[in-house]
Structures are given as C-alpha cells and as structure tokens.
Phi, psi and omega in degrees: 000322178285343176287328181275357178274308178313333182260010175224039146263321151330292205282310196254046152247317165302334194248022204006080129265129183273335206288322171280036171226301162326291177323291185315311180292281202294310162336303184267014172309143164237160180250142169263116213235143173213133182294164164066030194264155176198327173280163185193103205285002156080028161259135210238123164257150179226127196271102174283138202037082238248331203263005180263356146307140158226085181105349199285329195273316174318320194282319202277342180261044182255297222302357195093357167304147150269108171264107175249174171249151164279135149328067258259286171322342164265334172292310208295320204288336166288354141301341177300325187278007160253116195291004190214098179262322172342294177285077183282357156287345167270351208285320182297294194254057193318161110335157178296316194295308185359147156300309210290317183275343184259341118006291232262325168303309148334282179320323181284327193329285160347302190274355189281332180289312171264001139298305170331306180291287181306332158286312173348289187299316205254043164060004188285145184252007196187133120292138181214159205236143143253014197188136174277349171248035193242130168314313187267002159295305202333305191266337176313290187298341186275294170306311168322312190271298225301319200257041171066015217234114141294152184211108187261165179241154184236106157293138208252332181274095208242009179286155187190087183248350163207190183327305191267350158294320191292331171310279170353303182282324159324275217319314204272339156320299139350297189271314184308315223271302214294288194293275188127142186230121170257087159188172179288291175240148160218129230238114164252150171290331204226141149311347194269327173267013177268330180292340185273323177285334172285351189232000172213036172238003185072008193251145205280108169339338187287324190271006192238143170233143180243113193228357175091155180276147196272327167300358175263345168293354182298331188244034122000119158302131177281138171263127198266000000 
C-alpha cells in the first residue's frame, strides 16, 4: 500500500496534479475556534506543523486572526516524493547533485503551485512556523515566499540562562546561515536570542524580531 501511495504522489508532483493533495488539504483544514471570539483584524493566518504550537494559535486568534491548520499528515505525505531520504543528514543543506536536491526542487516546483490554489480558496494572508529547523517546514516554508505570502516563524526555542545555552544558540544560529532562511520574518522570545541572529545567522536584522512570548500574554496587565 505504501508503495503504490509513493507512485502516484511522484506521478502528481512530475505532472503538478494538485488535486490528491488539495482536496484533503482544504477539507482536513480545521479553523481554530476559541469561545466568545467577535473582533476580527480581517487577517487569515494559516499554521504548518500546526502541533509544534502550544498555545499560540489560541492567543492569535483572541488577538482577531482568523487560523487554520494544515493537516499535519498531508503536510507530512510530500516526502514520498523524494526518493532517496536515507541520508537525512543531508536534507537541511543537500550537495547540488544530490537525489535530495534534485527533489527537493520538484517538490517545492509543486507546492508552489498548489499553495497558491489553497491560499486562494481559503482567502489566506500569512503563513507562520514554530521552529527553523524542522524537516518538515523547510520546502512548506521556502514555497510559501516563493509563491509571493508571507512567512514567518515564531521560533519557540528561545531559553538562554548560562554559558552553554548562550554557546548553544551561536551554534544553531550558525547552522541557520550554512542552510539559509527562505521566509520573510523571524519572531524570537528575548532580545538576547534576536543578538545572537543578528551577528551569526546571515540573516539581515530588519527581518529578525523580539516580541515576547505570545502565550504569557494573556497574563498582561490590563490597560485603562
């Protein structure tokens, strides 16, 4: 069973048929519903690998988003189309030559086409991420900007309390410059891990932000 699912996800990404990816995908959308919500900033965010959230999509849509999830098995299910995953060590940074890489083009080639269609349909205006390393972002998020939408990340690992967390955070900083960040923004909890990105991750400061974290807003001083 898994094989014949693998040759005709391969058959609709060489040919971009959208349709066994779409349908499932508009259908298994779920909207993130929290009672007693009525404002609405008339903005559609839509949250990929949706469960690496913890609380966040609740506060934004309090805050007026309209939030759907991507399907986490159907975001997942566009690995079949790459055929040589053994070296999963390769996946972040592939050789040009690669299998991973000559892949990896299909796939986004694909998804660019069928982000477009599915943002269309459900009116969405943003993508957003909970993390910069995750496998399963990567070609989401790179095609999101690609196919004109922005797409931000609320990076969720932001503690830093001594010497070898603060090490720690170079190194994956580092590692983001060696890989490269295909999105629009990217949202840190603290100032102290937006300085660490801003001097070693390559990535331009105008694009890196510290906003705090968004599940503690709830527990905000109310303002008169």
């Amino acid at each position: 069973m898994k094989n014949l699912l693998v040759f005709f996800i391969n058959i609709a990404v060489d040919k971009i048929i959208l349709w066994p990816f779409y349908y499932p995908i508009v259908y298994l959308m779920k909207e993130v519903k929290v009672d007693n919500i009525s404002k609405s900033n008339g903005i559609t965010l839509l949250a990929i690998n949706h469960g690496r959230f913890r609380g966040d999509l609740e506060i934004l849509t309090k805050s007026g988003f309209k939030v759907y999830k991507m399907p986490y098995r159907w975001q997942t299910r566009i690995f079949h189309a790459y055929r040589n995953l053994e070296s999963k060590s390769e996946f972040k940074i592939p050789p040009d030559n690669s299998s991973i890489n000559i892949d990896r083009v299909r796939v986004r080639k694909y998804l660019l086409h069928l982000l477009r269609k599915i943002f269309n349909k459900k009116s969405i205006d943003c993508a957003i991420g909970a993390g910069l390393f995750y496998n399963q972002d990567l070609d989401w998020g790179a095609s999101v900007t690609k196919a004109g939408y922005p797409y931000i990340v609320f990076h969720r690992e932001n503690l830093i309390v001594n010497k070898d967390t603060y090490l720690d955070a170079i190194q994956k900083a580092k590692k983001l410059n060696k890989i490269g960040f295909v999105g629009t923004s990217i949202v840190f909890q603290n100032k102290v891990m937006k300085s660490v990105f801003d001097k070693y991750s390559g990535v331009d400061s105008s694009r890196i932000h510290s906003l705090g974290a968004t599940r503690m807003d709830q527990y905000s001083a109310p303002t008169n």
